[in-house]
N, C-alpha and C positions, 0 to 999 in steps of 0.2 A: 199624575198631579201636575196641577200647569203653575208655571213658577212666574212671579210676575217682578220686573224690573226694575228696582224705583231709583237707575239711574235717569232717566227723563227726569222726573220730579223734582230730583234735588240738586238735577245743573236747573230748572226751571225758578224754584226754591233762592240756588244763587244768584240766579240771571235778577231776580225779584230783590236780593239783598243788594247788588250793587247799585241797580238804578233808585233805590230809594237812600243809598248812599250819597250817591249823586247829587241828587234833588234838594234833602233835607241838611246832609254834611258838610259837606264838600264845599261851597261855598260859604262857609261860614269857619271854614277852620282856619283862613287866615295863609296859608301857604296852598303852594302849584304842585303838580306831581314833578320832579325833576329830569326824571326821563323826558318828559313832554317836553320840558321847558327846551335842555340841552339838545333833544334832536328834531325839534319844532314839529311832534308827530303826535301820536295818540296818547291820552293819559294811560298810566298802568290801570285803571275801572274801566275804559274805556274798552283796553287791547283784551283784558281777561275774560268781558263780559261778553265780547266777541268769540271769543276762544270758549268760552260754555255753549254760544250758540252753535258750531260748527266741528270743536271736536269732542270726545269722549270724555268723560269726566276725569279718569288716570291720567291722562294726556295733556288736559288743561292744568292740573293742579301743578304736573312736572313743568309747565313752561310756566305759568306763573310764578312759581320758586325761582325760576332765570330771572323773569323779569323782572321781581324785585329783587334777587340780586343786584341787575344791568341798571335799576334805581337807582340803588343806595351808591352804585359807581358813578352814577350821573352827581347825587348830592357831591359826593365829593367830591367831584370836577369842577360843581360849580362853584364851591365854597373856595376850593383852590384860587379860580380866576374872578372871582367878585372883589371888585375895588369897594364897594358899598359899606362892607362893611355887617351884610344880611346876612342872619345864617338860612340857609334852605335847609328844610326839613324832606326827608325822603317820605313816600307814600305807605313806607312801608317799615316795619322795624328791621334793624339786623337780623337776617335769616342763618 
C-alpha cells in the first residue's frame, strides 16, 4: 500500500494562509510585528512563511514558537523604551 504525505500540502496550505494574511490583514490592523520593528529584520509572517518554505513542517512550528516568543520579548522592549507613550502590540499572543 503506498502511503501518501500531506505534509507538502498543508506547509503549502499554510504558506497560502500567511500570504493572504499579509495582503488582506496585516495592514489594516493598525500595529508592526515588534521583532521587525526592534531588530530592523523580517516580520514574524514573513520569517515563518519562509521557514514552511524550506524546512519540515515539525521544525518550522518549533521555531515559530521561538520566534514569537523572541516577539513578545521584542514588544516588551519596546514598550520599556518608547517615550511616545504607544503601546506596541506583539504579532502574536502570549505563547
Amino acid at each position: 500500500m503506498t502511503s501518501i504525505s500531506l505534509e507538502p500540502l498543508t506547509r503549502q496550505m499554510a504558506i497560502d494562509a500567511i500570504a493572504a494574511y499579509q495582503t488582506y490583514i496585516s495592514p489594516r490592523k493598525g500595529f508592526a510585528c515588534p521583532h521587525r520593528i526592534l531588530h530592523n529584520g523580517e516580520s514574524c509572517s514573513t520569517y515563518i512563511k519562509g521557514l514552511l518554505g524550506e524546512e519540515s513542517l515539525m521544525s518550522a512550528i518549533k521555531l515559530s514558537h521561538q520566534r514569537f516568543k523572541a516577539c513578545a520579548t521584542a514588544s516588551q522592549t519596546l514598550k520599556a523604551t518608547s517615550s511616545s507613550g504607544c503601546i506596541v502590540v506583539p504579532c502574536c499572543l502570549p505563547i
